[in-house]
PDB file with one MODEL, atoms N, CA, C and O in Angstrom:
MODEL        1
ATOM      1  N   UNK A   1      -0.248  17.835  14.550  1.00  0.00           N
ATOM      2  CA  UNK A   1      -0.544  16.407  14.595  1.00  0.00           C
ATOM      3  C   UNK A   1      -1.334  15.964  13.365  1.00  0.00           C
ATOM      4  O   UNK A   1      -1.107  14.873  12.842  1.00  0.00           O
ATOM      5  N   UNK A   2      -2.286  16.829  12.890  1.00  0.00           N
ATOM      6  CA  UNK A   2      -3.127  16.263  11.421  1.00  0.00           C
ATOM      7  C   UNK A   2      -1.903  16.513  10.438  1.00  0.00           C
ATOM      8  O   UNK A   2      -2.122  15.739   9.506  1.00  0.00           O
ATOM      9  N   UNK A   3      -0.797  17.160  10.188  1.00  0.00           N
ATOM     10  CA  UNK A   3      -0.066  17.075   9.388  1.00  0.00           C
ATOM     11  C   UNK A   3       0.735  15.452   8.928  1.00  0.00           C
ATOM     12  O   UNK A   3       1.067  14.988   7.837  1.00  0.00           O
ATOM     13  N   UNK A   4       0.852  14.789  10.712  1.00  0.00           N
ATOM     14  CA  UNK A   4       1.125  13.679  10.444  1.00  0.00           C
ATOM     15  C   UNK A   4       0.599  12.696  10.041  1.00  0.00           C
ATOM     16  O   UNK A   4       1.183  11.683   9.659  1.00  0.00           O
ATOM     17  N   UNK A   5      -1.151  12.971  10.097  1.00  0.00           N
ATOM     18  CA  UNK A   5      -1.745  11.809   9.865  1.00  0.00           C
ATOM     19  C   UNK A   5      -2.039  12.164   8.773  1.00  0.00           C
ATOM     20  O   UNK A   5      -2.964  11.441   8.403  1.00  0.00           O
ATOM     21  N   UNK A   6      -1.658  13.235   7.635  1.00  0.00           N
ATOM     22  CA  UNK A   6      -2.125  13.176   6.452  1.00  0.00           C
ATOM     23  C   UNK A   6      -0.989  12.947   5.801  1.00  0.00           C
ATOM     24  O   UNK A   6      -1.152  12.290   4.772  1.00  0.00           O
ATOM     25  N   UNK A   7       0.071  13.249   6.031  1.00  0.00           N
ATOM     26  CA  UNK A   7       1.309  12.498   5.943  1.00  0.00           C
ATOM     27  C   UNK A   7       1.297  10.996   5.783  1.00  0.00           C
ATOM     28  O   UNK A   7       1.936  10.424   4.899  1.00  0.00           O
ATOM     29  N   UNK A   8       0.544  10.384   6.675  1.00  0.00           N
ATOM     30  CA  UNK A   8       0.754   9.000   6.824  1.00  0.00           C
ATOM     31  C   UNK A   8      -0.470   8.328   5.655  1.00  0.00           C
ATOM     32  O   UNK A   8      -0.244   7.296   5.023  1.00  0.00           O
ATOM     33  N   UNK A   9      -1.106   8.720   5.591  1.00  0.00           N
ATOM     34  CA  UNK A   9      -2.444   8.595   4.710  1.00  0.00           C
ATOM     35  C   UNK A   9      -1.927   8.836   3.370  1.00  0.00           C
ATOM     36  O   UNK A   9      -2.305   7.934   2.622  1.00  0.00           O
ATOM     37  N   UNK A  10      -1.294   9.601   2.850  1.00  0.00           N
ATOM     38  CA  UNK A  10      -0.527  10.025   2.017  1.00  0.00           C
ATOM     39  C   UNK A  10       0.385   9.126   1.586  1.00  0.00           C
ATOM     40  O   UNK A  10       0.597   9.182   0.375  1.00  0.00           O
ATOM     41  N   UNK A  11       0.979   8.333   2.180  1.00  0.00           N
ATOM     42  CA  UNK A  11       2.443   7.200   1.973  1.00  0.00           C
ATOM     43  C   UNK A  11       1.794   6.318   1.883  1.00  0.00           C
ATOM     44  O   UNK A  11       2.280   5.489   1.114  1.00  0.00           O
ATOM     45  N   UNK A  12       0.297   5.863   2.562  1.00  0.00           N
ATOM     46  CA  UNK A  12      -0.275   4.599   2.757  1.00  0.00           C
ATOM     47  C   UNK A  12      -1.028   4.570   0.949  1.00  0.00           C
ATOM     48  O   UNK A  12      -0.737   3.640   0.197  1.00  0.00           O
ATOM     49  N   UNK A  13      -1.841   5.551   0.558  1.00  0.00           N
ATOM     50  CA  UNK A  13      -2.240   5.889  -0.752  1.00  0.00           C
ATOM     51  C   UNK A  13      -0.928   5.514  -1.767  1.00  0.00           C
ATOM     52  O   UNK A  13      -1.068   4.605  -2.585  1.00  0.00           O
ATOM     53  N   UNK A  14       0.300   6.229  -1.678  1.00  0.00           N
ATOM     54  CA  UNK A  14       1.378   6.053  -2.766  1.00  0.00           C
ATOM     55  C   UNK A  14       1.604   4.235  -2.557  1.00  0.00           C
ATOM     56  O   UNK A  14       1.478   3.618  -3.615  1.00  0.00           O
ATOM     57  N   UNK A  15       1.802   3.691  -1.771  1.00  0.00           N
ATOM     58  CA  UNK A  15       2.254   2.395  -1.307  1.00  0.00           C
ATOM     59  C   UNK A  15       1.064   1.544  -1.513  1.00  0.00           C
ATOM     60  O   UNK A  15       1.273   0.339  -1.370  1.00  0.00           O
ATOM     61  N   UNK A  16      -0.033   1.872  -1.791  1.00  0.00           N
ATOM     62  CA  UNK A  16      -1.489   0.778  -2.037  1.00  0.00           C
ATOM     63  C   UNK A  16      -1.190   0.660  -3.663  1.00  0.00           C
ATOM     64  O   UNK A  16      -1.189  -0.357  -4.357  1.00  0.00           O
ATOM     65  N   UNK A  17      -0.991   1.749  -3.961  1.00  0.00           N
ATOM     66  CA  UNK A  17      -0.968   2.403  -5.304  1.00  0.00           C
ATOM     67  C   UNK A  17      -0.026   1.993  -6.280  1.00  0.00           C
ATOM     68  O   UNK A  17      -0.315   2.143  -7.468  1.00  0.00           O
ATOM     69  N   UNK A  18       1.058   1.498  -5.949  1.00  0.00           N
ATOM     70  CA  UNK A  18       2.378   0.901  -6.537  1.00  0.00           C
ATOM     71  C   UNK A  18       1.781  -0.210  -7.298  1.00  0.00           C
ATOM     72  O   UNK A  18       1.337   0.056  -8.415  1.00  0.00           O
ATOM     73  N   UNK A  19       1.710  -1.393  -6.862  1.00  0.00           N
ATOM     74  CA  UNK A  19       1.031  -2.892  -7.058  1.00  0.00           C
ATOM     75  C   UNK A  19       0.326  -2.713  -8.374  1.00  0.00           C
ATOM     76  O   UNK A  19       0.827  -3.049  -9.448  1.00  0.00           O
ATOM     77  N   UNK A  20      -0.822  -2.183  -8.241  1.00  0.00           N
ATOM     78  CA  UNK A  20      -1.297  -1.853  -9.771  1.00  0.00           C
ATOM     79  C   UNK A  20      -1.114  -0.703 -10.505  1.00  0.00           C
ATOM     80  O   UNK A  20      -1.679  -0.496 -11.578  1.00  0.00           O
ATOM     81  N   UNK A  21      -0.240   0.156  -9.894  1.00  0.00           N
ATOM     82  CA  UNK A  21       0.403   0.858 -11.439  1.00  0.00           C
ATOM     83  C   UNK A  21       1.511  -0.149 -12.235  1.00  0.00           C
ATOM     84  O   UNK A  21       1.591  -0.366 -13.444  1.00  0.00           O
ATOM     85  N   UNK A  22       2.246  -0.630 -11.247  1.00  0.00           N
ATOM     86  CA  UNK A  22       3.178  -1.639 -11.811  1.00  0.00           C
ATOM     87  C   UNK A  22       2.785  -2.516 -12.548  1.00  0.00           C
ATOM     88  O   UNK A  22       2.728  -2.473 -13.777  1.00  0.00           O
ATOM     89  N   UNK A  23       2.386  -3.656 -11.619  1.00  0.00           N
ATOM     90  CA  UNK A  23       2.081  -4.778 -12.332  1.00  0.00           C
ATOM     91  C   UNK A  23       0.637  -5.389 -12.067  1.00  0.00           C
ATOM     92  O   UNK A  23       0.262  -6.237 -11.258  1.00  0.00           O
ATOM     93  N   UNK A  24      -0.152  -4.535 -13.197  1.00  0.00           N
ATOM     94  CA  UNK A  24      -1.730  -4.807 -12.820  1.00  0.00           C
ATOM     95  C   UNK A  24      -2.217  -6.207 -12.918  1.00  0.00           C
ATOM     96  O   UNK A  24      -3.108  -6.677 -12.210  1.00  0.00           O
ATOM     97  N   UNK A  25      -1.500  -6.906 -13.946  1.00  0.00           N
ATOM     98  CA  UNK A  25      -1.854  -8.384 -14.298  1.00  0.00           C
ATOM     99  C   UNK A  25      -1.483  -9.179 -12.945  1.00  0.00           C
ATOM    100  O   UNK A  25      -2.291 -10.056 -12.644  1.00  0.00           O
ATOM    101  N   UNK A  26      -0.436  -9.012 -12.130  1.00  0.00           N
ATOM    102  CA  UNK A  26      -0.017  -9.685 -11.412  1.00  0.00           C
ATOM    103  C   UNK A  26      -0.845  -9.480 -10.177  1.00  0.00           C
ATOM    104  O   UNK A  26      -1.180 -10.501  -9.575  1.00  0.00           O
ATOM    105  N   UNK A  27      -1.238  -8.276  -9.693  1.00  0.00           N
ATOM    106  CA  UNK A  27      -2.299  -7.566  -8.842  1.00  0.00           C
ATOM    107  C   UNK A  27      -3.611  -8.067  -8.573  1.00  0.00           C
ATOM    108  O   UNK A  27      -4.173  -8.262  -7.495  1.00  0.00           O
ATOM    109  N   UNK A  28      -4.086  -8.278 -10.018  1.00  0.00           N
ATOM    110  CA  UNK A  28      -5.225  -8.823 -10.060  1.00  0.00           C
ATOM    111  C   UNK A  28      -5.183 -10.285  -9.979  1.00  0.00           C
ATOM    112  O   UNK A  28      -6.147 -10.651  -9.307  1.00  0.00           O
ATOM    113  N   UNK A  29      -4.561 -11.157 -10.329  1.00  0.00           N
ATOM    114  CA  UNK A  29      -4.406 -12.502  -9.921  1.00  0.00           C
ATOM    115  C   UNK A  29      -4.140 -12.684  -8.492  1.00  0.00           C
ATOM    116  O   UNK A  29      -4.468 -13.708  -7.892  1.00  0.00           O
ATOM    117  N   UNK A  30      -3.418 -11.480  -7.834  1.00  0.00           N
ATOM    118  CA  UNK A  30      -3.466 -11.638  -6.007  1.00  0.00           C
ATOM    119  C   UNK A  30      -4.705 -11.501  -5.455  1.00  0.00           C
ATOM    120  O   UNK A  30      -5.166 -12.248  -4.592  1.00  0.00           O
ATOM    121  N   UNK A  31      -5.225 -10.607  -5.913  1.00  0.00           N
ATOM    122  CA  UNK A  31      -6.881 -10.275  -5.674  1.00  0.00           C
ATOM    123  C   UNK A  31      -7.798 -11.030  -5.463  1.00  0.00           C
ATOM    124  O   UNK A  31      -8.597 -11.285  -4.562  1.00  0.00           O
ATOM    125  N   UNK A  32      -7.349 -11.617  -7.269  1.00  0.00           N
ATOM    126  CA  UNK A  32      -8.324 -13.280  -7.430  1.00  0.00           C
ATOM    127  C   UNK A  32      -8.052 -14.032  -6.284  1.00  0.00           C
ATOM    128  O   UNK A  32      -9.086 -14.326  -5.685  1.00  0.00           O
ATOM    129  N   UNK A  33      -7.013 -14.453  -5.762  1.00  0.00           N
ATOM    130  CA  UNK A  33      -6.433 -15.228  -4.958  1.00  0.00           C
ATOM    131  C   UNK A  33      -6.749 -15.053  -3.123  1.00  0.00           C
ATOM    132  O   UNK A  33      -6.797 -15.881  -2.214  1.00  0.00           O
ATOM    133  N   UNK A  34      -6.939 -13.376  -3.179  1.00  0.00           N
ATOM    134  CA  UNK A  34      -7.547 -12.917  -1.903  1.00  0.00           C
ATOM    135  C   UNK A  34      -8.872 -13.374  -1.822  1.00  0.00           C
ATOM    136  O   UNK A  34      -9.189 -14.103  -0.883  1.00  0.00           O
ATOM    137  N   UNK A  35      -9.798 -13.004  -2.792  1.00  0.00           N
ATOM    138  CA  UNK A  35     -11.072 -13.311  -2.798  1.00  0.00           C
ATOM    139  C   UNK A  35     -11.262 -15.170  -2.364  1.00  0.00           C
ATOM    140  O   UNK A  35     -12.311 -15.498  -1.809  1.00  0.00           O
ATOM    141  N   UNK A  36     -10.607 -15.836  -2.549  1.00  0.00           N
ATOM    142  CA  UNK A  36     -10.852 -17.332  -2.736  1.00  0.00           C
ATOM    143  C   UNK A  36     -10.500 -17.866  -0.943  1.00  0.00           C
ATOM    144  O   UNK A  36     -10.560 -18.919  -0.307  1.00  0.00           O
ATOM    145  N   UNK A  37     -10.168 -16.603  -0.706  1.00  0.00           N
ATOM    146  CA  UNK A  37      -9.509 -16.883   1.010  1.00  0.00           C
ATOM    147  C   UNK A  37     -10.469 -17.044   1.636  1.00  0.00           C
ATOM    148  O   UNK A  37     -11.501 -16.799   1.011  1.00  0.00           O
ATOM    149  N   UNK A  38     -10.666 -17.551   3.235  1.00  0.00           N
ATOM    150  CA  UNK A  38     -11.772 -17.944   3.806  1.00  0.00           C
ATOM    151  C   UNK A  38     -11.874 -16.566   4.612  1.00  0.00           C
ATOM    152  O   UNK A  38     -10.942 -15.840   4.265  1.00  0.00           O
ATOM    153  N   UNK A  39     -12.584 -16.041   5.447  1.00  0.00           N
ATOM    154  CA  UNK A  39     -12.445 -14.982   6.236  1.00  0.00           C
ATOM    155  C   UNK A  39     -11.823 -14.670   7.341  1.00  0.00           C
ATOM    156  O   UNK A  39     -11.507 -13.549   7.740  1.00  0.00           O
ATOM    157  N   UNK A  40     -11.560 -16.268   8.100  1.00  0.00           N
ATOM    158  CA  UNK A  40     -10.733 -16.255   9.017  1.00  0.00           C
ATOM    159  C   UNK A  40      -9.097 -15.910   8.761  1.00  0.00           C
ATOM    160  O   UNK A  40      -8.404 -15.214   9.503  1.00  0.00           O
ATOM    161  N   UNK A  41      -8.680 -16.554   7.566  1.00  0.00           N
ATOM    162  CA  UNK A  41      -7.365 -15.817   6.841  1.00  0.00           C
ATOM    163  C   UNK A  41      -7.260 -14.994   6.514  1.00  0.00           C
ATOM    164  O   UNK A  41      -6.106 -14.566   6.510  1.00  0.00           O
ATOM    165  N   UNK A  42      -8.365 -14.105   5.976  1.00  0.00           N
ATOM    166  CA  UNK A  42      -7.996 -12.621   5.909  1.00  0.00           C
ATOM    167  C   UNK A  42      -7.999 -11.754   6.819  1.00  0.00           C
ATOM    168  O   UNK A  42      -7.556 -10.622   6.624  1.00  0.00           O
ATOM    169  N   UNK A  43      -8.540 -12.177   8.051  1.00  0.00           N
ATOM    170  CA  UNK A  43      -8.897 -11.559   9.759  1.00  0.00           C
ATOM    171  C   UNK A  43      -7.224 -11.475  10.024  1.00  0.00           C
ATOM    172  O   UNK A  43      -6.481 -10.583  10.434  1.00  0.00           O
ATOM    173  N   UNK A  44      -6.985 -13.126   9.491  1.00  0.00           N
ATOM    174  CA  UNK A  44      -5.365 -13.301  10.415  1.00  0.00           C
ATOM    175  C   UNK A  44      -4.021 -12.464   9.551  1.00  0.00           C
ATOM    176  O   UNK A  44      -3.144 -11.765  10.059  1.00  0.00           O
ATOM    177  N   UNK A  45      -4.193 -12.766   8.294  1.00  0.00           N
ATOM    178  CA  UNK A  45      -3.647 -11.372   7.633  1.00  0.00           C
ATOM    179  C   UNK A  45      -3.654 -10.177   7.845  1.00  0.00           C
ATOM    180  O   UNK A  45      -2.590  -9.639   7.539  1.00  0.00           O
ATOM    181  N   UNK A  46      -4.723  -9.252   8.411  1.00  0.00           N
ATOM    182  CA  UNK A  46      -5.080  -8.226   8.360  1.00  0.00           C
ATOM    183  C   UNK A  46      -4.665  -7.760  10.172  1.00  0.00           C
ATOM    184  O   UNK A  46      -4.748  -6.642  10.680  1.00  0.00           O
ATOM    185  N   UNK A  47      -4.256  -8.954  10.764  1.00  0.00           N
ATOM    186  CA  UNK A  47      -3.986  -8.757  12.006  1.00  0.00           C
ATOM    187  C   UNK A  47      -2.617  -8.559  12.026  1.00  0.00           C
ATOM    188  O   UNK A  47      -2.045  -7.720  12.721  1.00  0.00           O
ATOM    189  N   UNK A  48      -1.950  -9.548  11.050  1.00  0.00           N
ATOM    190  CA  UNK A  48      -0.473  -9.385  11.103  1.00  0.00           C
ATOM    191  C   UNK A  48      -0.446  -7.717  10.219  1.00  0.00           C
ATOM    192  O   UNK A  48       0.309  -7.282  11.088  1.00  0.00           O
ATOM    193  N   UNK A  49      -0.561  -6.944   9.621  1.00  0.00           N
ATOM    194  CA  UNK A  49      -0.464  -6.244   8.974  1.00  0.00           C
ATOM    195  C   UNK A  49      -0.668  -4.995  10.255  1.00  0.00           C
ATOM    196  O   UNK A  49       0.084  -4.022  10.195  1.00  0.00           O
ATOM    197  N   UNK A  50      -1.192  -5.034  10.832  1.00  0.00           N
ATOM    198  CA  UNK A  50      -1.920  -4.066  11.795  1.00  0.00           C
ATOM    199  C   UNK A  50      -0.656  -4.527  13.071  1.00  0.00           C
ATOM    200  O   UNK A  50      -0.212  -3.486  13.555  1.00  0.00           O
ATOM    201  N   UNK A  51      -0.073  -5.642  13.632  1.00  0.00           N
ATOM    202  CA  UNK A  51       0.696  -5.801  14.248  1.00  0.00           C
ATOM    203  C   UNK A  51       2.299  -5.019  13.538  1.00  0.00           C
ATOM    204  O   UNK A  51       3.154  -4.258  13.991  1.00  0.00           O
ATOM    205  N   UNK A  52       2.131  -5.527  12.580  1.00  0.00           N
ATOM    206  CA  UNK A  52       3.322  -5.156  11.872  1.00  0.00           C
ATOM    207  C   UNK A  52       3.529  -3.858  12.071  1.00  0.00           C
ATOM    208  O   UNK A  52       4.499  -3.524  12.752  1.00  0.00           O
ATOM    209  N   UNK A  53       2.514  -2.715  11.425  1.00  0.00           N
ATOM    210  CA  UNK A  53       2.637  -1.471  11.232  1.00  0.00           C
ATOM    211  C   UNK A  53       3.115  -1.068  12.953  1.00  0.00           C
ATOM    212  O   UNK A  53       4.043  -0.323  13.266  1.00  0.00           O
ATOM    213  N   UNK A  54       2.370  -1.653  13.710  1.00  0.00           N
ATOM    214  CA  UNK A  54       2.525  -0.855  15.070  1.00  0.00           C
ATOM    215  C   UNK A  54       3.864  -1.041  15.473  1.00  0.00           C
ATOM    216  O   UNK A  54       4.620  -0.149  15.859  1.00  0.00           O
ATOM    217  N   UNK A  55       4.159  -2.426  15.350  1.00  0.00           N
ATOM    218  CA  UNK A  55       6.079  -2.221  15.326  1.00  0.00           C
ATOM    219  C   UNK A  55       6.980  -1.221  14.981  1.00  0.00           C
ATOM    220  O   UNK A  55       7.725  -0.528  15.673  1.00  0.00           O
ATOM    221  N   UNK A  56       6.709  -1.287  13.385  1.00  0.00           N
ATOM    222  CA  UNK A  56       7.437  -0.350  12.898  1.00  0.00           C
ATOM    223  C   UNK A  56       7.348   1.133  13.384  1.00  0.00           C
ATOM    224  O   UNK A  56       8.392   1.759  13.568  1.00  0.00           O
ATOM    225  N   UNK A  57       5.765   1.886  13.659  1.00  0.00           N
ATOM    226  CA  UNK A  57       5.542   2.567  14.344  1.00  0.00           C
ATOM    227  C   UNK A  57       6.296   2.950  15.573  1.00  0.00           C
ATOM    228  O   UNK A  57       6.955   3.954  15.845  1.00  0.00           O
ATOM    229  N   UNK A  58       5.992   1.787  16.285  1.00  0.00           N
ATOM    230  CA  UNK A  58       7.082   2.227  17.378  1.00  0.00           C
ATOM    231  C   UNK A  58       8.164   2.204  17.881  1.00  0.00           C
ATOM    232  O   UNK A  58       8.535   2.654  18.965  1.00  0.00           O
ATOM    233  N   UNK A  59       9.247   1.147  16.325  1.00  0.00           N
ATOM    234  CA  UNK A  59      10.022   1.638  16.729  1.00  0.00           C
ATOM    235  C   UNK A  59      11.301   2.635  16.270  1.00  0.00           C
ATOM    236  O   UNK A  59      12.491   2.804  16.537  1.00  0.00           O
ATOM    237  N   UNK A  60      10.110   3.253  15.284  1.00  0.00           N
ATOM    238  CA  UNK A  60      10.927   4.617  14.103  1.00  0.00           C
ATOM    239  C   UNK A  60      10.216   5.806  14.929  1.00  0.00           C
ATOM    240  O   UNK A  60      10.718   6.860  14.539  1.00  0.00           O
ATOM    241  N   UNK A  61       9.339   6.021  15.819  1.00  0.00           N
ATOM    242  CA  UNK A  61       8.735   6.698  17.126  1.00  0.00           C
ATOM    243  C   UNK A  61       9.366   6.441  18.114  1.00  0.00           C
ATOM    244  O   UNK A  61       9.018   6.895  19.204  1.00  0.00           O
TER     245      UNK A  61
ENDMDL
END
């Protein structure tokens, strides 16, 4: 079972990681753009993201 979660930790690192190896200029202007967000939008972002994953989770599980 820790194989999977380092597995998954592992894909989540390569996949954070893309964005600014690619295109750092563009990255950082999202950033800028995150930062300017209120907190309640990043709560509600961060909810869809966490909903999302569990989907997919369950239904490639």
């Amino acid at each position: 079972m820790s194989d999977a979660w380092l597995l998954a930790l592992g894909l989540m690192l390569i996949f954070e990681g893309l964005m600014p190896m690619v295109a750092p200029l563009r990255w950082r202007r999202l950033f800028e753009q995150l930062m300017q967000m209120q907190d309640g939008q990043i709560r509600f972002f961060g909810l869809f993201m966490v909903l999302a994953g569990l989907i997919l989770v369950w239904w490639v599980g």
